[in-house]
C-alpha positions as CSV (number, residue, x, y, z in Angstrom):
1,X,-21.6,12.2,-21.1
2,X,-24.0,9.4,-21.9
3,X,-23.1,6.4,-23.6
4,X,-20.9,8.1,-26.8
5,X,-17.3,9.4,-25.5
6,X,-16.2,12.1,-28.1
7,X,-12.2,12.0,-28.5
8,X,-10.1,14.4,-29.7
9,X,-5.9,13.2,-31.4
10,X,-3.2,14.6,-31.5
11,X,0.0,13.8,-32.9
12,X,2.4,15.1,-35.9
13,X,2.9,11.7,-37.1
14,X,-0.1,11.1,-39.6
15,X,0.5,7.7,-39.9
16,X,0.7,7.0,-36.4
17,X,-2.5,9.3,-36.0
18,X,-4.4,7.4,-38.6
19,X,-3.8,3.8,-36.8
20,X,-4.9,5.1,-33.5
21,X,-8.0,6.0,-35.3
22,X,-8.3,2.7,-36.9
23,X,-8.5,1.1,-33.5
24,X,-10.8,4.0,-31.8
25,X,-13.4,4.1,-34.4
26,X,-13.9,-0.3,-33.7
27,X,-15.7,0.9,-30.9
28,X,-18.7,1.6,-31.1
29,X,-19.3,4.4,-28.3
30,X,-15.9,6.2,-29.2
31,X,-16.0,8.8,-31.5
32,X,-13.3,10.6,-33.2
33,X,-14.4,14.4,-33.5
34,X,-11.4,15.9,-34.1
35,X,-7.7,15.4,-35.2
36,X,-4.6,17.6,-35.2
37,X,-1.0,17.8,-36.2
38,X,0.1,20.4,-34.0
39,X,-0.5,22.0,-30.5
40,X,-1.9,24.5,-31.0
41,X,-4.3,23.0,-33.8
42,X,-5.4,20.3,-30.6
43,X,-6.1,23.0,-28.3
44,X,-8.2,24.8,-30.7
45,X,-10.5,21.8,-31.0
46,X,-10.3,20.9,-27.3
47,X,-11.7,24.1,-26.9
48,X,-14.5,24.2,-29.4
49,X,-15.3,21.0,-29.3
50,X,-15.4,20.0,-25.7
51,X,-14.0,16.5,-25.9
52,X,-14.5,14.3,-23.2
53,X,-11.0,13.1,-24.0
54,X,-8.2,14.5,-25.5
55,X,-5.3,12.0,-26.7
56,X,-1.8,14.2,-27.3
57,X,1.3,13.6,-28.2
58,X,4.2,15.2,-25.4
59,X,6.1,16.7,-28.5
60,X,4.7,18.5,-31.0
61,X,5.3,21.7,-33.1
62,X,3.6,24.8,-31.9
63,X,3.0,24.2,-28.5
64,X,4.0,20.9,-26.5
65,X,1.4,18.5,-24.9
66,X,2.3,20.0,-21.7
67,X,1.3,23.4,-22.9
68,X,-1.5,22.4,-24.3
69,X,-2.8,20.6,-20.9
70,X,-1.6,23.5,-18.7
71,X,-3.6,26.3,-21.3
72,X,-6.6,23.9,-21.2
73,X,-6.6,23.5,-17.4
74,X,-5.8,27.5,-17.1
75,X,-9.3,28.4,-19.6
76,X,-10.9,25.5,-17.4
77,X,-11.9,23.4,-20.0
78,X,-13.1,19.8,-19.1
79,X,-11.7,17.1,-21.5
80,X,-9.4,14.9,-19.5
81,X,-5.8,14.6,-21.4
82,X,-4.2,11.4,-22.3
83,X,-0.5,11.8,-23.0
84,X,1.6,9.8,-25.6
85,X,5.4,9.5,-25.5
86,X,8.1,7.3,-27.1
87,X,10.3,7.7,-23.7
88,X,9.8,5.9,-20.9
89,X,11.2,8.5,-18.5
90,X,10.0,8.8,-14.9
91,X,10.9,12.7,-14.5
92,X,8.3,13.3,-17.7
93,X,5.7,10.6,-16.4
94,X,5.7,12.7,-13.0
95,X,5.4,15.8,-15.2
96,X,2.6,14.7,-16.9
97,X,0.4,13.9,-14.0
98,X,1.3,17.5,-12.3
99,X,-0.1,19.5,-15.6
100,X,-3.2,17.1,-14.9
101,X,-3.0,14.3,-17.0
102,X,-5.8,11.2,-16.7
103,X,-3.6,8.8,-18.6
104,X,0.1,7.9,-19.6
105,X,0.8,5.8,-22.8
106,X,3.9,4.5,-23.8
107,X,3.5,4.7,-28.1
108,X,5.1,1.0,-28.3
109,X,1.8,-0.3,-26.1
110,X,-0.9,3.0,-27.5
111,X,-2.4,0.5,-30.0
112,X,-3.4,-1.8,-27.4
113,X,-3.9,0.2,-24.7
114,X,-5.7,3.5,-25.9
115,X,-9.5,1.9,-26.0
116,X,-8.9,0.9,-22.5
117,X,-7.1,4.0,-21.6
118,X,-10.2,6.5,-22.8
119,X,-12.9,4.7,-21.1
120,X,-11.0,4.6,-17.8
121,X,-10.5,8.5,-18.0
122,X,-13.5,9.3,-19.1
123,X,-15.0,7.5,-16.1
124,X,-12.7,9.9,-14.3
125,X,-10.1,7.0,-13.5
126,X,-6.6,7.1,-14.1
127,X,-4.7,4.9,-16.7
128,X,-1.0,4.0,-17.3
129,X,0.6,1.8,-19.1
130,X,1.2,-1.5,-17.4
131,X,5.4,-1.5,-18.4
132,X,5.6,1.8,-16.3
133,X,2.6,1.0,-13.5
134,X,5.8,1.4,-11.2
135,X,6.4,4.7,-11.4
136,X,2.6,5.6,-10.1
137,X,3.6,4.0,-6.7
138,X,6.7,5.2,-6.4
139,X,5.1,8.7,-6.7
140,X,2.6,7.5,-4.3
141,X,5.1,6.3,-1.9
142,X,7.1,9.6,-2.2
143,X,4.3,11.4,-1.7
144,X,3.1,9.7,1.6
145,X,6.3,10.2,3.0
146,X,7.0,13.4,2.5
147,X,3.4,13.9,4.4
148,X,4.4,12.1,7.0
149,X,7.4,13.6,7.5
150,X,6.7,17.6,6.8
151,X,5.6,19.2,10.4
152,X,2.2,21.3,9.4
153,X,1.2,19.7,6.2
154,X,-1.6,17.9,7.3
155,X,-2.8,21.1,8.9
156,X,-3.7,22.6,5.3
157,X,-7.2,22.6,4.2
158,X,-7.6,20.9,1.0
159,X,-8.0,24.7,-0.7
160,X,-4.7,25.5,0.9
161,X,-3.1,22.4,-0.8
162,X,-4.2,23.1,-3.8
163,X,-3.1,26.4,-4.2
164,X,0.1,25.4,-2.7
165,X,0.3,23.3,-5.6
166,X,-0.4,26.3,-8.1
167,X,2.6,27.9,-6.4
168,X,4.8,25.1,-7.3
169,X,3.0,26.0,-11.0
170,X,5.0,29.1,-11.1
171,X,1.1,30.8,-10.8
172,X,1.0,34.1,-9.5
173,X,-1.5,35.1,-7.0
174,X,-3.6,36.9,-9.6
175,X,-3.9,33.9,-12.0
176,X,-4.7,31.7,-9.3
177,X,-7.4,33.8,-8.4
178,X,-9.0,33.5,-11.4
179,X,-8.1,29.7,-11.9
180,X,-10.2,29.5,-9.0
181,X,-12.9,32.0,-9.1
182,X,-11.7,33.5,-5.7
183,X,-10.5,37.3,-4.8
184,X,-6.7,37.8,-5.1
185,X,-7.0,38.8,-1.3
186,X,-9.1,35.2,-0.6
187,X,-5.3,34.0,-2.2
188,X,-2.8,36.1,0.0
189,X,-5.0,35.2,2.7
190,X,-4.4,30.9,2.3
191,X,-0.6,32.4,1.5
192,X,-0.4,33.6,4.6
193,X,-2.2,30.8,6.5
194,X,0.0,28.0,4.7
195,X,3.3,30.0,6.0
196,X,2.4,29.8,9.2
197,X,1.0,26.4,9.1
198,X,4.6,25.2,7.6
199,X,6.7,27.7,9.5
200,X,7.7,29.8,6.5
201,X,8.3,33.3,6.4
202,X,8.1,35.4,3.5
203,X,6.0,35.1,0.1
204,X,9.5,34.5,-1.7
205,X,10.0,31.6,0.8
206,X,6.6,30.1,0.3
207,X,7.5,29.9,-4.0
208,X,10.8,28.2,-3.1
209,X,9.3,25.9,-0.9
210,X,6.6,25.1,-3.1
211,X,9.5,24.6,-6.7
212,X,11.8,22.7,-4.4
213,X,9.0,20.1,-3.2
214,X,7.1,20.1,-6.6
215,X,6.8,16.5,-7.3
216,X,5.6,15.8,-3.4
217,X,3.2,18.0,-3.6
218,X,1.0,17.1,-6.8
C-alpha cells in the first residue's frame, strides 16, 4: 500500500459526497480516485480501481451497500468497505460487519470521523463510530456466549467456521467452493464434519442452524 491510501465514495447525495471529499483530500496521503452516485457505479470502480478503501453509503439506487460489499467479497476483491448510514440501528450495524465491513459511520459524525476511520481500516483495523462503540461489545459479548454455551463449537477448525458462516450467507456449496478456491467435495466434506461436530443431522438442518444463529456466528 505504501504511504498514499487510494479511496473510493459513494453516496447519491452529491453534496454530501462533495464535503466528504473536502475533508479526505486535506490529507495528504488520502487520495480520492473514484466517486459514485449509485451501486453499481461504486462497484464498478472498486473493481477497476482496486481501492484500498471503499466509503459507501447503506442505501443507494441500483444496488445497496450491502450488495455491493457482498458482490465485492464474492469476485474477492481487496478494498476494505466503510459503511455510512443516517440510522443508528443495531440489527443493520450487525449486518454490516457480517457482509465484511471494516468501518461503521454514523453520517451525523462522517465529517469528523472518516480521516480517522480510513486509516484505521486500511491498517486492517476496525472503526466505528464512538456514539454506537456499544454495539461492537454487545456483539462481542453475544458472541462469546453463545461459544461457551454451544456443545461442539470449539471443536471446528477455523475452515469449518468459516464456511459455517457462508452457510448462514445463504451460499451454496458450489459458490463457496469457489469463494474459497476449494473442490465442492473439500465443502461437503467440512459439511459433514461440522454436523457431526454440532450433532446435526441432515444438510437442510445444518442451513437452519447456521440462518437461526447468524449473528453469533460472524
Amino acid at each position: 500500500m505504501g504511504t498514499e491510501i487510494r479511496v473510493v465514495v459513494a453516496d447519491d447525495h452529491p453534496v454530501f459526497r462533495h464535503g466528504l471529499r473536502q475533508i479526505i483530500e486535506l490529507e495528504r496521503e488520502l487520495k480520492i480516485v473514484g466517486e459514485a452516485g449509485d451501486g453499481v457505479e461504486a462497484l464498478r470502480m472498486i473493481e477497476e480501481l482496486s481501492p484500498e478503501v471503499a466509503v459507501l453509503d447503506i442505501h443507494m439506487p441500483g444496488m445497496k451497500g450491502f450488495e455491493v460489499a457482498q458482490e465485492a467479497r464474492r469476485r474477492r476483491l481487496t478494498s476494505h468497505i466503510i459503511f455510512l448510514t443516517m440510522f443508528d440501528d443495531e440489527r443493520m450495524f450487525n449486518e454490516a460487519l457480517n457482509v465484511g465491513a471494516k468501518g461503521y459511520l454514523l453520517k451525523d459524525s462522517a465529517i469528523s470521523d472518516v480521516v480517522n476511520s480510513i486509516r484505521a481500516v486500511a491498517a486492517g483495523q476496525h472503526y466505528i463510530s464512538p456514539a454506537i462503540s456499544g454495539y461492537l461489545i454487545k456483539r462481542s459479548t453475544r458472541r462469546a456466549a453463545f461459544d461457551k454455551g454451544t456443545p461442539g463449537l470449539a471443536d471446528l477448525t477455523p475452515s469449518e467456521r468459516r464456511i459455517l458462516r457462508l452457510i448462514a450467507e445463504h451460499r451454496t456449496s458450489k459458490e463457496i467452493a469457489e469463494e474459497l478456491c476449494i473442490s465442492h467435495r473439500t465443502v461437503e466434506n467440512h459439511r459433514h464434519s461440522i454436523c457431526h461436530k454440532l450433532g446435526i443431522h441432515g444438510s437442510n438442518a445444518l442451513v437452519r442452524y447456521a440462518l437461526e444463529h447468524r449473528q453469533e456466528l460472524s
